[in-house]
Backbone as a ProteinNet text record, in pm:
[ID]
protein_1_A
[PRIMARY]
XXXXXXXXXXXXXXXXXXXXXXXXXXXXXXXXXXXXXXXXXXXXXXXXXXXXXXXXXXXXXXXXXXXXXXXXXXXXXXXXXXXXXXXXXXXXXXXXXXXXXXXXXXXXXXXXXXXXXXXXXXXXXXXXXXXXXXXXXXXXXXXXXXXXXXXXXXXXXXXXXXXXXXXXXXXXXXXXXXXXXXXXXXXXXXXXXXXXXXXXXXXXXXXXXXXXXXXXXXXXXXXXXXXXXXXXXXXXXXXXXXXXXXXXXXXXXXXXXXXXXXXXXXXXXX
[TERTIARY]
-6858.3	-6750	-6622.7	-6527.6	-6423.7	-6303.7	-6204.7	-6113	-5992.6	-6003.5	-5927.2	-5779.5	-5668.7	-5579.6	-5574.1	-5537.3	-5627.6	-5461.8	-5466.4	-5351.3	-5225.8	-5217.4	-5109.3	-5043.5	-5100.6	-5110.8	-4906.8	-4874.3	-4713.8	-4770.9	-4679.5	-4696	-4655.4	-4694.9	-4655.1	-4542.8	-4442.5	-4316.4	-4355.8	-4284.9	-4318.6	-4194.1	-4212.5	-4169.8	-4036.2	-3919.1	-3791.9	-3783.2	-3799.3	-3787.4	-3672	-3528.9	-3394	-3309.8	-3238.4	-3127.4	-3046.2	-3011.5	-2855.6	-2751.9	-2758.7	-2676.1	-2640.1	-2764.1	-2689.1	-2627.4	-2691.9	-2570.6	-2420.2	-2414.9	-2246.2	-2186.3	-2296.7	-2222.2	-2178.3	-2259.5	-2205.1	-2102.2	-2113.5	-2005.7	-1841.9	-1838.6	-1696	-1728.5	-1756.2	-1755.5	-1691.4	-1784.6	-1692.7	-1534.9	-1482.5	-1338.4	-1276.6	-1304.6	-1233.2	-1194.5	-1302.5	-1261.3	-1138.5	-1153.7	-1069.6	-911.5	-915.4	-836.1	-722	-826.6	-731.2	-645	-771.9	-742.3	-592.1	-583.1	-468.5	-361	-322.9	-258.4	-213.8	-314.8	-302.8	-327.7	-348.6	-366.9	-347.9	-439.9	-442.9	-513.9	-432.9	-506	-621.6	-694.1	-797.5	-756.9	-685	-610.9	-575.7	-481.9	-497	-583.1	-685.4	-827.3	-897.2	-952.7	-1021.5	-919.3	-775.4	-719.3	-745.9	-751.8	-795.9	-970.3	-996.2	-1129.2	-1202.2	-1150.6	-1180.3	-1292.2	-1258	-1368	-1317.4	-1338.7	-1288.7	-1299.3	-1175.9	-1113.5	-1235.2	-1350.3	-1427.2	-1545.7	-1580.3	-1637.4	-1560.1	-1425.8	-1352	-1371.2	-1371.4	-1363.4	-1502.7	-1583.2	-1726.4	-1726.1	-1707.7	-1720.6	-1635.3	-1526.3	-1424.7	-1492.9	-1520.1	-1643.7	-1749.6	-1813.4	-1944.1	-1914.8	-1784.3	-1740.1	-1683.2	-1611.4	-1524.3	-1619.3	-1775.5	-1896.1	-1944.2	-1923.6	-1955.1	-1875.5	-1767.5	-1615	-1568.5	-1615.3	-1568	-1386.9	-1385.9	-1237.1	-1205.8	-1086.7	-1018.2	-904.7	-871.6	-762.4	-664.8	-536	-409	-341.7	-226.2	-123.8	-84.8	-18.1	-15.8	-149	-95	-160.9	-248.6	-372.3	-433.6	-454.5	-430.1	-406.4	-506.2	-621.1	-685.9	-695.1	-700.3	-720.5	-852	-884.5	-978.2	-960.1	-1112.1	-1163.5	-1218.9	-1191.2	-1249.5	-1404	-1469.3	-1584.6	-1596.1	-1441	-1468.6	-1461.6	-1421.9	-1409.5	-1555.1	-1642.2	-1762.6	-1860	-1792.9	-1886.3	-1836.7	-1717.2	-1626.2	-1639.9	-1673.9	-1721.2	-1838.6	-1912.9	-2008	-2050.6	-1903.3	-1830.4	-1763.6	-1834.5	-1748.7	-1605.1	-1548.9	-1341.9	-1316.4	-1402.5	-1280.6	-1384.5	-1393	-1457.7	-1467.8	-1542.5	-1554.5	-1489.1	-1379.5	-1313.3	-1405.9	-1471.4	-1573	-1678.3	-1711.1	-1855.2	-1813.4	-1690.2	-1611.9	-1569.5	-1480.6	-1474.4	-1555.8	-1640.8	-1725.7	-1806	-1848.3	-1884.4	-1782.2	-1650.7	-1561.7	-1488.1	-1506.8	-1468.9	-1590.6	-1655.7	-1761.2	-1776.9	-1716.1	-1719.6	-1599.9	-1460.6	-1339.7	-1350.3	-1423.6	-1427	-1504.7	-1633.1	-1686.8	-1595.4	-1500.1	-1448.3	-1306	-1277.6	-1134.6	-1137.6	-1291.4	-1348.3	-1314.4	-1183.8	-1116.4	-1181.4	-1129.9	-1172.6	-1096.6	-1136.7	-1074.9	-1111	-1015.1	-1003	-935.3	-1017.9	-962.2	-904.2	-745.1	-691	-599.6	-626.8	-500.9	-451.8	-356	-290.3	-316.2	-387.3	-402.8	-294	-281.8	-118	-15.8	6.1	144.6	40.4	-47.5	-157.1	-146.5	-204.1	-304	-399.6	-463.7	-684.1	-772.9	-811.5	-911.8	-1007.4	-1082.5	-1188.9	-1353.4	-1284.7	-1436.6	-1360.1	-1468.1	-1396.5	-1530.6	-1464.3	-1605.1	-1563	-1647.6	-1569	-1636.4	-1559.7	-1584.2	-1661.6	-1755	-1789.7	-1690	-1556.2	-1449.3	-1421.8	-1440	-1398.2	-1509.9	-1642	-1782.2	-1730.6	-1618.7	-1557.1	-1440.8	-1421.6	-1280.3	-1341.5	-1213.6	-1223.1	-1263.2	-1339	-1361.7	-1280.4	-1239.9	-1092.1	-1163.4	-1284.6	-1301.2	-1269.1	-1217	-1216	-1122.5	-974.4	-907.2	-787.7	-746.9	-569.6	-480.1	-384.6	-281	-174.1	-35.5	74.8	115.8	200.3	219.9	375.1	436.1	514.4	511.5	388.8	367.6	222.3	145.6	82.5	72.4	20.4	-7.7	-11	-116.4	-190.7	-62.5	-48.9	61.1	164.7	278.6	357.4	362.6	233.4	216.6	217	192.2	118.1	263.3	348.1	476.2	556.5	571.1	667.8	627	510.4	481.4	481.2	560.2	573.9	688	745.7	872.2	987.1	1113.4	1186.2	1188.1	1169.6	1143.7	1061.7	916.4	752.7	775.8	845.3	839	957.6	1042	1156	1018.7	988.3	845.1	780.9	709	626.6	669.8	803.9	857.5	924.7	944.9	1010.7	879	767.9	674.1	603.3	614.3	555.3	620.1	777.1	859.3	860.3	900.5	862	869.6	749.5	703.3	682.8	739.5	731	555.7	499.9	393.8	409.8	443	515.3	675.9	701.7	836.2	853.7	807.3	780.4	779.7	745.5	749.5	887.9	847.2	1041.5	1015.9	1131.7	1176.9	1317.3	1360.2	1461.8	1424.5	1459.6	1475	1529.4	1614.2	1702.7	1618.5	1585.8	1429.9	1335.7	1293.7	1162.8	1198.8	1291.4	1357	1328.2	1407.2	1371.8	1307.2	1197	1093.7	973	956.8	905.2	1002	1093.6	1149	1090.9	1095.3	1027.1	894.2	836.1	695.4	655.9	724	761.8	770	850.9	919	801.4	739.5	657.5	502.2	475.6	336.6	254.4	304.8	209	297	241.6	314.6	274.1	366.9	267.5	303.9	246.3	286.9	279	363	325.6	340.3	229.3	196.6	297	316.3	376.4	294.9	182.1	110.4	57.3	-36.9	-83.9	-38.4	-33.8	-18.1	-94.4	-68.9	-144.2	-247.3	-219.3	-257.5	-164.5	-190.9	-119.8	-171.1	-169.8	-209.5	-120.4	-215.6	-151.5	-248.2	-143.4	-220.1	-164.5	-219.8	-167.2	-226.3	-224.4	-245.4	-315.6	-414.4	-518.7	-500.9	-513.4	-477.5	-566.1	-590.7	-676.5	-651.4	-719.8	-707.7	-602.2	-528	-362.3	-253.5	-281.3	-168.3	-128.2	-171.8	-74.9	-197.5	-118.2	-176.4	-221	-327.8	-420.4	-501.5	-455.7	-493.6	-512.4	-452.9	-437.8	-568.3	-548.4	-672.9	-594.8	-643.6	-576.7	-628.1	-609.3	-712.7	-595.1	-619.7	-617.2	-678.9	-611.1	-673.6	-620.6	-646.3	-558.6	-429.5	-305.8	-165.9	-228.2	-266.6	-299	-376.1	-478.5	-559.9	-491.4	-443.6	-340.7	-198.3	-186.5	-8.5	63.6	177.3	235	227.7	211.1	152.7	-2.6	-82.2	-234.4	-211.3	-105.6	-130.9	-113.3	-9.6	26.8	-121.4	-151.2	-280.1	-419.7	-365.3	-529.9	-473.8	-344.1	-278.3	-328.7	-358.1	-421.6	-585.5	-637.4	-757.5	-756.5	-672.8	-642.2	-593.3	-504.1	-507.4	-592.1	-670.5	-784.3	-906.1	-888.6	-1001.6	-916	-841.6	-789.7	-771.7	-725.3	-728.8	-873.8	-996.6	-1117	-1147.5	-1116.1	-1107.8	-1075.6	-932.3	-856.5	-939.6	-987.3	-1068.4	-1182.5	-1261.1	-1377.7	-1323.2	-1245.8	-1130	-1099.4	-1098.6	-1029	-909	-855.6	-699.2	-752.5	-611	-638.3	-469.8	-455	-335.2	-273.1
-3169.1	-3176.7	-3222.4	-3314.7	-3392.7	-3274.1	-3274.2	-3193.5	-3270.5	-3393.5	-3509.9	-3484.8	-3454.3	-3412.2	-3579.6	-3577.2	-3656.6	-3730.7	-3874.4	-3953.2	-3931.4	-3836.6	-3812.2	-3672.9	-3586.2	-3483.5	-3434.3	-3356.6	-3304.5	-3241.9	-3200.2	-3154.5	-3027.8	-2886.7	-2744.8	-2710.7	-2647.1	-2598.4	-2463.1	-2486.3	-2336.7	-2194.4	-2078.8	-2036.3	-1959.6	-1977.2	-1946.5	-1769.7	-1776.5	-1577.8	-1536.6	-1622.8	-1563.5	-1650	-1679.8	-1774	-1728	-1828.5	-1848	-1869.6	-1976.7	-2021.3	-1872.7	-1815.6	-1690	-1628.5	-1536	-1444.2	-1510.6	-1607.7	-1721.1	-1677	-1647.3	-1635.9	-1479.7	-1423	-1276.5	-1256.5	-1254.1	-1260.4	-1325.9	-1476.6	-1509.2	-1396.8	-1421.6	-1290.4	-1174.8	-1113.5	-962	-998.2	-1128.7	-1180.3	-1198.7	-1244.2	-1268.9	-1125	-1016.3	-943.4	-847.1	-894.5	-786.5	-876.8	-978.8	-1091.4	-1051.5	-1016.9	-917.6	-823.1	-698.4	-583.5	-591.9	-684.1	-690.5	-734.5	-849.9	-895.2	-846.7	-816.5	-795.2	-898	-1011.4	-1126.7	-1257.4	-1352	-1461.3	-1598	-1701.2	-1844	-1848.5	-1980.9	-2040.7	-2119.3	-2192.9	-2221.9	-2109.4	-2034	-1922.9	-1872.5	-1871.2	-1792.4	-1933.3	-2050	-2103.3	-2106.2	-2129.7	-2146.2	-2065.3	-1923.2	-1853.5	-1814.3	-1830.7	-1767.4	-1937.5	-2042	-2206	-2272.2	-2283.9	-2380.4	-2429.5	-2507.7	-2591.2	-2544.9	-2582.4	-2548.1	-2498.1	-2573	-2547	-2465.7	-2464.9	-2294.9	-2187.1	-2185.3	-2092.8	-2052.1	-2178.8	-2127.2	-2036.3	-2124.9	-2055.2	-1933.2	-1909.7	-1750.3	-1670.4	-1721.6	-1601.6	-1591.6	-1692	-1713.3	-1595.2	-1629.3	-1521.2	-1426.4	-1386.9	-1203.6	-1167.9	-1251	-1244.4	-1210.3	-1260.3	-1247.9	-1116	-1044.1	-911.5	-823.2	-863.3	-734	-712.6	-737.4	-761.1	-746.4	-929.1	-985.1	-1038.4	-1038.5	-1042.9	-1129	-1246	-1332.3	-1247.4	-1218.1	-1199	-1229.2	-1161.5	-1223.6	-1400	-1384.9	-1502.4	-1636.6	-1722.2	-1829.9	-1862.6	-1889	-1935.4	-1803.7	-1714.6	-1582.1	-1509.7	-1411.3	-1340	-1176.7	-1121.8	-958.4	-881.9	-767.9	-698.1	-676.3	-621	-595.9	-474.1	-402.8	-273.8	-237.3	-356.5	-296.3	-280.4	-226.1	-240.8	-80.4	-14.4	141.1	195.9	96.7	156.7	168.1	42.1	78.8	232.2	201.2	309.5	472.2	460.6	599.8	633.6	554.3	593	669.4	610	703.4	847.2	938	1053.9	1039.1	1125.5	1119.8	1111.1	1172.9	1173.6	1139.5	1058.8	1008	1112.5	1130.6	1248.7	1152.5	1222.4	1131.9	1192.5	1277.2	1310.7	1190.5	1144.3	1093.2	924.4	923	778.5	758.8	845.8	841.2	873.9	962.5	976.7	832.8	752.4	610.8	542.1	590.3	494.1	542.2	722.2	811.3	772.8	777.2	765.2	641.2	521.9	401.7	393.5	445.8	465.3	576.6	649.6	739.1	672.2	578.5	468.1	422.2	333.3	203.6	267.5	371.1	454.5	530.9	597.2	707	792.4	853.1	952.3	1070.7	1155	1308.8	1208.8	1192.4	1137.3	1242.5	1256.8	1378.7	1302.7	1353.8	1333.3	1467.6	1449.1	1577.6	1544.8	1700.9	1641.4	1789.9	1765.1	1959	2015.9	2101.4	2259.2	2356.2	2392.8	2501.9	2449.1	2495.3	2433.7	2436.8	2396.8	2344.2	2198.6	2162.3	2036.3	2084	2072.4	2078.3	1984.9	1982.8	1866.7	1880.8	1777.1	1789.3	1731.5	1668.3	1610.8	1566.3	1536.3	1503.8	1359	1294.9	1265.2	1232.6	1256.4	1256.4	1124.4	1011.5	956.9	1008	876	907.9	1011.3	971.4	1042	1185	1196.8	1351.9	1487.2	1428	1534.2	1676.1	1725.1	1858.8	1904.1	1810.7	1814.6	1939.5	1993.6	2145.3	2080.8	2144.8	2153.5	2149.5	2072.9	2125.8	2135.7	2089.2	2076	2214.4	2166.6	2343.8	2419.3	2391.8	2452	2423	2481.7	2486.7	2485.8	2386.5	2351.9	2345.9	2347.4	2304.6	2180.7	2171.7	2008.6	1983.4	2060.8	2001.7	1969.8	2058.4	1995.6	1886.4	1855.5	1781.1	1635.2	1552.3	1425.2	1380.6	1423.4	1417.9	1525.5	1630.1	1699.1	1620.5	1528.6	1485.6	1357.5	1303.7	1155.1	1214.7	1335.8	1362.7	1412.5	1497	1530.3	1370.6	1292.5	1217.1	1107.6	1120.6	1043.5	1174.2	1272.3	1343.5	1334.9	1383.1	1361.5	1492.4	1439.7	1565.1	1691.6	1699.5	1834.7	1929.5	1829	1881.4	1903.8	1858.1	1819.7	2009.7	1986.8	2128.8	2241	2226.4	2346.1	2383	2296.6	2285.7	2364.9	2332.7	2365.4	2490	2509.9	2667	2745.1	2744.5	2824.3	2856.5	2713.6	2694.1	2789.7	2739.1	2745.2	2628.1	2628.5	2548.4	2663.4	2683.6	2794.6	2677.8	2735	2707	2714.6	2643.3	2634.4	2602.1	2502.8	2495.8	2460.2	2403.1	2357.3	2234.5	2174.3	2046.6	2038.9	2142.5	2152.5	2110	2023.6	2054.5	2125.7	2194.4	2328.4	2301.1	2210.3	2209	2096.2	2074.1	2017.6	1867.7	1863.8	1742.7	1677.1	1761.6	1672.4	1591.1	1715.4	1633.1	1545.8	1551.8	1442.7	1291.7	1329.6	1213.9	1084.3	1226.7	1192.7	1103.4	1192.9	1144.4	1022.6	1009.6	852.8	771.7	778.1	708.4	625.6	784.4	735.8	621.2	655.5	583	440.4	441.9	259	184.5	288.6	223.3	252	322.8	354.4	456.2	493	596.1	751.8	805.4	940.7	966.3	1041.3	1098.7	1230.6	1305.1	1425.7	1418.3	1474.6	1470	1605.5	1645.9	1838.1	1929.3	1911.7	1959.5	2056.5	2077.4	2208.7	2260.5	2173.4	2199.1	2151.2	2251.5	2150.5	2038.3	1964.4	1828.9	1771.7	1822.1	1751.2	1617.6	1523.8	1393.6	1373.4	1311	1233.7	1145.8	1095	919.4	941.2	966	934.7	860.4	821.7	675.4	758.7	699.2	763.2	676.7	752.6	676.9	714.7	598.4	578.5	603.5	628.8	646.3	492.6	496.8	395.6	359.2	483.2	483.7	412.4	416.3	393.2	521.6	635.6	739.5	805.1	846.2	886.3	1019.3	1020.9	1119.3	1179	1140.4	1166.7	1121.6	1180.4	1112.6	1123.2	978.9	981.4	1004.9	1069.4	1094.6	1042	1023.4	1035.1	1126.2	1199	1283.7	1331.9	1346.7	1296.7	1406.9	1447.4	1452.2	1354.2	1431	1334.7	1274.6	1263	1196.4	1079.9	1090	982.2	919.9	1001	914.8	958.1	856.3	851	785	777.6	666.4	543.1	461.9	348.1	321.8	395.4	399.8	417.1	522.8	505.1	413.6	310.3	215.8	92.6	124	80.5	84.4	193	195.1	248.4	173.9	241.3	116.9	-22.3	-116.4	-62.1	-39.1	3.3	123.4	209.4	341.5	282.4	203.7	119.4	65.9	-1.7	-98.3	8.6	144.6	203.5	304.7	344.4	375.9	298.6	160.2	68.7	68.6	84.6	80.2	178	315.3	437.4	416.6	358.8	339.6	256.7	162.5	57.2	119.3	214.3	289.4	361.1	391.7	530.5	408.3	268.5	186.2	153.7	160.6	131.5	-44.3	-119.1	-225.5	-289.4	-374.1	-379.3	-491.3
139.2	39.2	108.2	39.1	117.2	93	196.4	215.5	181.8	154.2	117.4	-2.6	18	-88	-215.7	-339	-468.9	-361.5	-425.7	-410.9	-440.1	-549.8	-625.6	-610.2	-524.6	-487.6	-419.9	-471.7	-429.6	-311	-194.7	-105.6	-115.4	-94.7	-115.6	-31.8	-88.8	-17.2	7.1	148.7	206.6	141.5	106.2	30.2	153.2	74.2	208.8	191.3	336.1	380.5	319.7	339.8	302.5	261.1	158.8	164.3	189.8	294.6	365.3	292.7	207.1	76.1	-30.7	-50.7	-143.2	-76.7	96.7	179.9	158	195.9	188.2	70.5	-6.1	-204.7	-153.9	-112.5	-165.7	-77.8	76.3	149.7	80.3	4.1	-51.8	-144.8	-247.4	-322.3	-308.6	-187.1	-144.9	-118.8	-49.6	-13	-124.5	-227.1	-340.7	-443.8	-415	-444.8	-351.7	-269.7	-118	-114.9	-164	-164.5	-304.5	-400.2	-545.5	-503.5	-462.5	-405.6	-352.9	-239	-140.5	-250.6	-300.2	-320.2	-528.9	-561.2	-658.3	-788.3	-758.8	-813	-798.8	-787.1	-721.5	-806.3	-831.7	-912.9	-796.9	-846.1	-799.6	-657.9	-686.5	-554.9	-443.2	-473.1	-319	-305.1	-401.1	-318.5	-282.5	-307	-247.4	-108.9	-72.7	65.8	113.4	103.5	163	237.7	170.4	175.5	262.4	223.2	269.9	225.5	109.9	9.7	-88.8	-148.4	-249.4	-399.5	-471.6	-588.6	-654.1	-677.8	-772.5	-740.1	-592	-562	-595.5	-567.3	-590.6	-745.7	-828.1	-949.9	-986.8	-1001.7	-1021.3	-940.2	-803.8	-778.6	-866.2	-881.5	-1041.1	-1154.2	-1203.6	-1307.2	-1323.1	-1259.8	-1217.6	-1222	-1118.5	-1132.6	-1255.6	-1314.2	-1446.6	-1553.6	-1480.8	-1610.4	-1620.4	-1506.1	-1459.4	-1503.6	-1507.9	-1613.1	-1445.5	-1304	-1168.1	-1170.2	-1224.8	-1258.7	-1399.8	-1409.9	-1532.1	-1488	-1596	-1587.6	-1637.2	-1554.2	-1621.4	-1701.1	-1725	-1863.8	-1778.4	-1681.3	-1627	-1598.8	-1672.2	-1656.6	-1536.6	-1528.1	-1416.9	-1322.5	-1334.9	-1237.1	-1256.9	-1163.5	-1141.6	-1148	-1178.4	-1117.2	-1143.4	-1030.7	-1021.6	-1179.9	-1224.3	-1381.5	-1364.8	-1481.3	-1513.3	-1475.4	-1469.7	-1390.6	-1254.5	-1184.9	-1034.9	-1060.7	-1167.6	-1179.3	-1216.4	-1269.8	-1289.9	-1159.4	-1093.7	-966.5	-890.4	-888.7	-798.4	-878.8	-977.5	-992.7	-946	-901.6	-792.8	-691.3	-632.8	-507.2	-513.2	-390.7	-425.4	-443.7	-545.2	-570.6	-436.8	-295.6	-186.6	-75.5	6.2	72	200.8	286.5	404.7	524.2	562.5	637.7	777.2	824.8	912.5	914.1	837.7	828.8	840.1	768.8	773.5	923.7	987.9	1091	1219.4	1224.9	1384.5	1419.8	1362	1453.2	1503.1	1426.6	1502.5	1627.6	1615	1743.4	1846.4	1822.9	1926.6	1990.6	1943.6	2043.6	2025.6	2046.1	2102.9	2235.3	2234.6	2324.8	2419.1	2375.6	2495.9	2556.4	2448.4	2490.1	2641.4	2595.7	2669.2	2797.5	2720.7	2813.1	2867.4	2738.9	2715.7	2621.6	2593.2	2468.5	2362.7	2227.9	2087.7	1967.4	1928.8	1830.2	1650	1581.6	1450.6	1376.9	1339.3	1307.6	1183.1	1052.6	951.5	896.4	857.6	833.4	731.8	830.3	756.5	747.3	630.1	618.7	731.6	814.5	898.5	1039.5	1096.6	1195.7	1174.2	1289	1291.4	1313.3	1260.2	1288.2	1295.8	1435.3	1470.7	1425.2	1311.5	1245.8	1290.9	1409.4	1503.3	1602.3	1722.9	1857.7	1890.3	1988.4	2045.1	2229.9	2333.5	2366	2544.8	2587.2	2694.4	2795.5	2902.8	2988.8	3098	3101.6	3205.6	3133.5	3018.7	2947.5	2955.5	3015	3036.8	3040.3	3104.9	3099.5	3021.9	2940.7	2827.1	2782.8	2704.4	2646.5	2529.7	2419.5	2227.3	2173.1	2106.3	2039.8	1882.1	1889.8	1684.8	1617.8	1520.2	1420.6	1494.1	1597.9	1637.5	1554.1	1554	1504.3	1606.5	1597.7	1703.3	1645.4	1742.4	1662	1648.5	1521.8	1490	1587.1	1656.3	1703.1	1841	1900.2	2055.7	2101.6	1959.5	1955.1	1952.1	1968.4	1970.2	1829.6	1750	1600.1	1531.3	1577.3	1487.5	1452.9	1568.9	1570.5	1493	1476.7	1367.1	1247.6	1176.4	1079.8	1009.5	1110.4	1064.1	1040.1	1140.4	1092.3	1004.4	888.8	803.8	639.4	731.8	599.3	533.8	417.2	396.9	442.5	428	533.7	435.7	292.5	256.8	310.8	284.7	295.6	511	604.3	737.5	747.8	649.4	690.4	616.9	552.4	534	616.8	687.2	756.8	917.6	952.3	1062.7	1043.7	933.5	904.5	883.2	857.6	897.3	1049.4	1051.3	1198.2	1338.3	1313.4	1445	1547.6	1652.3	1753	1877	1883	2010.4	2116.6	2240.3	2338.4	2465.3	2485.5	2521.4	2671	2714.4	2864.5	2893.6	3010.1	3041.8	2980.4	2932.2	2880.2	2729.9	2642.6	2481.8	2421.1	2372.2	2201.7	2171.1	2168.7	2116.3	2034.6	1996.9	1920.4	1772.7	1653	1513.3	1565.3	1613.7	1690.3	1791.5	1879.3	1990.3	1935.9	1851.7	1774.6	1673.9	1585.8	1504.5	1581.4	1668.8	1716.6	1781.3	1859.1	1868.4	1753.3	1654.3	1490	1424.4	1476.7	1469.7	1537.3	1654.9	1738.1	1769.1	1665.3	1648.7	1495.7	1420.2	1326.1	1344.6	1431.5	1472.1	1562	1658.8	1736.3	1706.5	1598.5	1544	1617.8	1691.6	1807.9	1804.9	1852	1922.9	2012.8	2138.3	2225.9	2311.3	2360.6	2439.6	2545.5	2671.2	2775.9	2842.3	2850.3	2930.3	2803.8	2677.4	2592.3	2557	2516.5	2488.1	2608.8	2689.6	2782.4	2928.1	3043.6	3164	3157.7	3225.3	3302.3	3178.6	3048.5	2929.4	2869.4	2849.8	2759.3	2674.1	2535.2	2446.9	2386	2264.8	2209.6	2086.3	1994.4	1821.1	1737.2	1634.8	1562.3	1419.3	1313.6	1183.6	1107.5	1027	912.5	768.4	735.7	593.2	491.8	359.8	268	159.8	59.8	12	-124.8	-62.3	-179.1	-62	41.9	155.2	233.7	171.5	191.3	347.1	454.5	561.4	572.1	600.8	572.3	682	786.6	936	1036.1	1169.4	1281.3	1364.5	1444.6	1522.2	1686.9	1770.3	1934.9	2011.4	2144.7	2281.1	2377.1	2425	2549.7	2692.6	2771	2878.5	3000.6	3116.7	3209.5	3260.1	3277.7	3301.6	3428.5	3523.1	3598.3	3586.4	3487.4	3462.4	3356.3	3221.6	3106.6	3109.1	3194.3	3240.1	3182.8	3152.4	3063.1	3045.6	3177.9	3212.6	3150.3	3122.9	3077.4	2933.9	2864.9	2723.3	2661.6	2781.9	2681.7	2669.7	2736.5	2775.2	2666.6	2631.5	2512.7	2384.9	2349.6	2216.1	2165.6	2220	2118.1	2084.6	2180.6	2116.5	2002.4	2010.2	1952.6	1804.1	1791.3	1700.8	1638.6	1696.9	1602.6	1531.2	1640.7	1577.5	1436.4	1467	1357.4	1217.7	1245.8	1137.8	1099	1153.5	1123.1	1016.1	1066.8	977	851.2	844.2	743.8	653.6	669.2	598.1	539	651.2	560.5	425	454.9	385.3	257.7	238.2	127.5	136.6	303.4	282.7	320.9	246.5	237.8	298.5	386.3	399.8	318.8
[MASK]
++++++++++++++++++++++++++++++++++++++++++++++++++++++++++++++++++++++++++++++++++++++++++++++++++++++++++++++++++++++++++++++++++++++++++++++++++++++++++++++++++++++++++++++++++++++++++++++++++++++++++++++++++++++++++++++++++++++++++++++++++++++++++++++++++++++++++++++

C-alpha cells in the first residue's frame, strides 16, 4: 500500500505549545490597567506612548477591557478610566492584605542581599512591633526580635513610623510612651527627636546609632499600602562595627527597593 500523500494534500500544522503573541496581550493589558491606576486616566495616545505600540493596539487593548466593564471612557473626550469591574475582581481579595505573607520573600532576599538581621515593624498602642524578621548570612547570632515590643523613639522602624504620623496622633503616642532612656546615646528630649523625624522625612530613611542598644545600629524606610498611607517600616540592623554610618549609607538603596517591593504587593502604586 503507497504511503504517497494525494497531490492536493495541505500540509498539517504542528499544534503551538504557547502563544507568545497572547502572553504580549496580557502583559500590555496588565500596563494599561496599572497605567489608569497611576494616573487616573489616560487617551489612547498616552497609553500606546507609554506602554510602546501603536495607536491602534492601544485602542483595541481599551476596547477589549472596556468590553469586560475593566475600563470605562470618561466624561472627557477620548479619556480612559479603570471600570467598575476592577471592584468585582478586587472583592476577591481579602479587605486587608497580610502584610507578613506580602512581605517575608522580600525580607528574606534583603537579608541575602545585606547579610544583615531585617525586621518588619508597625505600631502597636505606643510600641513598634516587629512582625517577622529574616535574618543574613553575617546575622547567624542576631537576637529575635519578632513579636517584641520596642520603643518608637529609640528605634529605627519606631522612628519612620512616628515621623509619617501626624503631630496630634505623634504628641499621643509620645505622651504615653515617654522617652526612656536606654543608653548614653538615646533622645531623650521632643526637640531631638523632632528633628530627627524631620530628617527622616526629607531623606526617606531613619536611623539609630547604639540608641536602644550598645553597639546596635539600624536603617528603616517605610511601606505603603495601596491608599498611600504608610503602614510599616521595613529595618536592617547590625552590629555598629559592621553597620557604621559609612555602610548604611550603603544598603539604604537596597533597603529601599525592597521596601518599594512590599509596597507594590500591598497595591501601592506610585
Amino acid at each position: 500500500m503507497s504511503n504517497a500523500k494525494p497531490p492536493n494534500a495541505k500540509p498539517i500544522k504542528a499544534q503551538p505549545t504557547e502563544s507568545a503573541g497572547g502572553v504580549q496581550s496580557v502583559d500590555r493589558a496588565v500596563s494599561v490597567l496599572e497605567i489608569l491606576a497611576r494616573r487616573g486616566g489616560a487617551g489612547v495616545s498616552e497609553v500606546a506612548v507609554e506602554i510602546g505600540v501603536h495607536k491602534s493596539t492601544a485602542f483595541r487593548l481599551l476596547s477589549a477591557l472596556e468590553d469586560r466593564g475593566l475600563v470605562q471612557q470618561a466624561s472627557d473626550r477620548g479619556k480612559y478610566q479603570l471600570g467598575f469591574g476592577i471592584l468585582r475582581l478586587a472583592s476577591a481579595v481579602p479587605g486587608r492584605l497580610d502584610l507578613v505573607r506580602q512581605g517575608r520573600p522580600v525580607l528574606d532576599e534583603l537579608a541575602t542581599t545585606v547579610g544583615e538581621t531585617v525586621n518588619l515593624a508597625v505600631i502597636r498602642s505606643h510600641f513598634a512591633v516587629n512582625l517577622d524578621q529574616a535574618r543574613g548570612s553575617a546575622a547567624v547570632a542576631a537576637q529575635n526580635w519578632t513579636g517584641q515590643l520596642t520603643p518608637l523613639h529609640a528605634t529605627s522602624s519606631g522612628k519612620m513610623l512616628l515621623a509619617h504620623e501626624t503631630t496630634a496622633r505623634r504628641k499621643q503616642l509620645l505622651d504615653a510612651a515617654g522617652l526612656a532612656r536606654f543608653t548614653k546615646h538615646t533622645i531623650t528630649t521632643r526637640r531631638a527627636l523632632q528633628t530627627q523625624l524631620d530628617q527622616a522625612l526629607e531623606d526617606g530613611y531613619a536611623t539609630t546609632f547604639e540608641e536602644y542598644e550598645d553597639g546596635l545600629n539600624a536603617v528603616a524606610v517605610a511601606v505603603h499600602d495601596h491608599t498611600g498611607a504608610v503602614v510599616a517600616s521595613v529595618s536592617v540592623s547590625g552590629p555598629a562595627y559592621r553597620l557604621h554610618a559609612g555602610r548604611i549609607s550603603d544598603v539604604v538603596a537596597d533597603l529601599v527597593a525592597g521596601a518599594d517591593r512590599i509596597s507594590y504587593r500591598m497595591g501601592f502604586l506610585r
